[in-house]
Every structure is written in C-alpha cells, then in structure tokens.
C-alpha positions in Angstrom: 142.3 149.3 50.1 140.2 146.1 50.4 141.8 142.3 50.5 139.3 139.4 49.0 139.0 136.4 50.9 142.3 135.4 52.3 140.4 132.3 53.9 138.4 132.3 56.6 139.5 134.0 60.3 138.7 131.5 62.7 140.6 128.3 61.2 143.4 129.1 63.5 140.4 129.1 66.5 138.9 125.9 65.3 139.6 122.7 67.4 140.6 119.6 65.1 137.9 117.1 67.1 137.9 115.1 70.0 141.1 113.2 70.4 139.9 110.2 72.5 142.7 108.7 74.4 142.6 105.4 76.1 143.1 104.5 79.3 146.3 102.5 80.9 145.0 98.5 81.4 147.1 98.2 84.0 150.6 98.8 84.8 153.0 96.5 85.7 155.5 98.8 87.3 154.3 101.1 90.2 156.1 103.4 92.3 157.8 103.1 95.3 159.5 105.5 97.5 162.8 104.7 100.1 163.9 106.3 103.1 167.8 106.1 103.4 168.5 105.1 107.3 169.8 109.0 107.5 166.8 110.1 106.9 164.7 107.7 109.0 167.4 108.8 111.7 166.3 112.6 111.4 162.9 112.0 111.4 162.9 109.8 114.6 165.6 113.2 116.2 162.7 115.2 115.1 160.3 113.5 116.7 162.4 113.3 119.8 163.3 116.7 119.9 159.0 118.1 119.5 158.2 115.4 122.7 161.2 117.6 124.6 160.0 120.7 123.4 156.7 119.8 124.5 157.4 118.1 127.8 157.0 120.5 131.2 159.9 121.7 132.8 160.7 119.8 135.9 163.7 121.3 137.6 161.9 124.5 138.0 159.4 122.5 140.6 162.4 120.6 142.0 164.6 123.3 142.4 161.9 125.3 144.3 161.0 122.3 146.1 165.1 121.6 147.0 165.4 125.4 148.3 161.8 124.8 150.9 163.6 121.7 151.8 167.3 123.6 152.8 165.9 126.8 153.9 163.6 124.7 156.5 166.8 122.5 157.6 168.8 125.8 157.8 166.1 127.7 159.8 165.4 124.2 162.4 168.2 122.2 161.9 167.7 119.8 165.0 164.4 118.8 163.0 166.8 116.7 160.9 170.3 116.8 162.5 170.5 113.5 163.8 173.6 111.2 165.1 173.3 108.8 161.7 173.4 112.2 160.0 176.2 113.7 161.6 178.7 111.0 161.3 177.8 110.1 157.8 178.7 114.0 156.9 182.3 113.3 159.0 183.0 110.4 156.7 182.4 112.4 153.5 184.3 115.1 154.8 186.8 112.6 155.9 187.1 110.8 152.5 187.3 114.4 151.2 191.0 115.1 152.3 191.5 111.3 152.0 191.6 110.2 156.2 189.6 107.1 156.6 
C-alpha cells in the first residue's frame, strides 16, 4: 500500500518563530508579606526555647556543689555550728509549730 504526500511530517515539530515578549516598565504594586502577632509570638517561643536548649545545665554543678557543702558540715560540724547559727535554727523551728 503506498499513501502520496499527506503533507509534510515535521509541521507538527516546527516552531512558529520567536515570540518576543517585553518586559514589565515598572510595577506599581509590589509585594509585601505580614506576620500576624501569633506568629511573631511563636517565632520569639522558638527562639526562646533553642537558647534553653542550648544553655548548660547548672543545677547539676550546684547540686554537687550543695551535697560537698552538707556532707563537710555533717562530717565537722563545729566548723560552722556557731551560737548566731544555732539560735537562728531555734527560731525557725520555733516559728514552725507557731511559739514565738
């Protein structure tokens, strides 16, 4: 079977020219973006929340420190037993059960 010149192949591959397009002058409106105060409110929590993450633990040093400090009283404690110290603990014990 032969077909004669239907047309030629490629008109569905050819490009119809160069379509030039201009460039905008200039626009008058341009873009602009909000942050409702909910959202400026997470962001600053976030921010908040990574400097805690990222800060040192401290109560691990002062805890260690705060047990030195009462096993060294318990172990000597006329090092730091003192009159001033001694009636200021009988006050609070005193205010305790509500004498004084």
């Amino acid at each position: 079977m032969t077909i004669d010149k239907i047309g030629p192949l490629n008109k569905i591959l050819k490009t119809q020219g160069d379509i030039r397009i201009d460039k905008t002058k200039g626009t008058s409106k341009k873009d602009r973006v909000e942050l409702s105060p909910e959202a400026k409110r997470m962001a600053e929590l976030s921010q908040v929340e990574a400097r805690v993450k990222a800060a040192p633990d401290v109560r691990e040093e002062l805890t260690a420190d705060r047990i030195k400090q009462l096993r060294d009283k318990l172990e000597n404690p006329d090092a730091y037993l003192t009159k001033e110290v001694a009636e200021k603990i009988a006050e609070k014990v005193a205010e305790s059960f509500g004498i004084g």
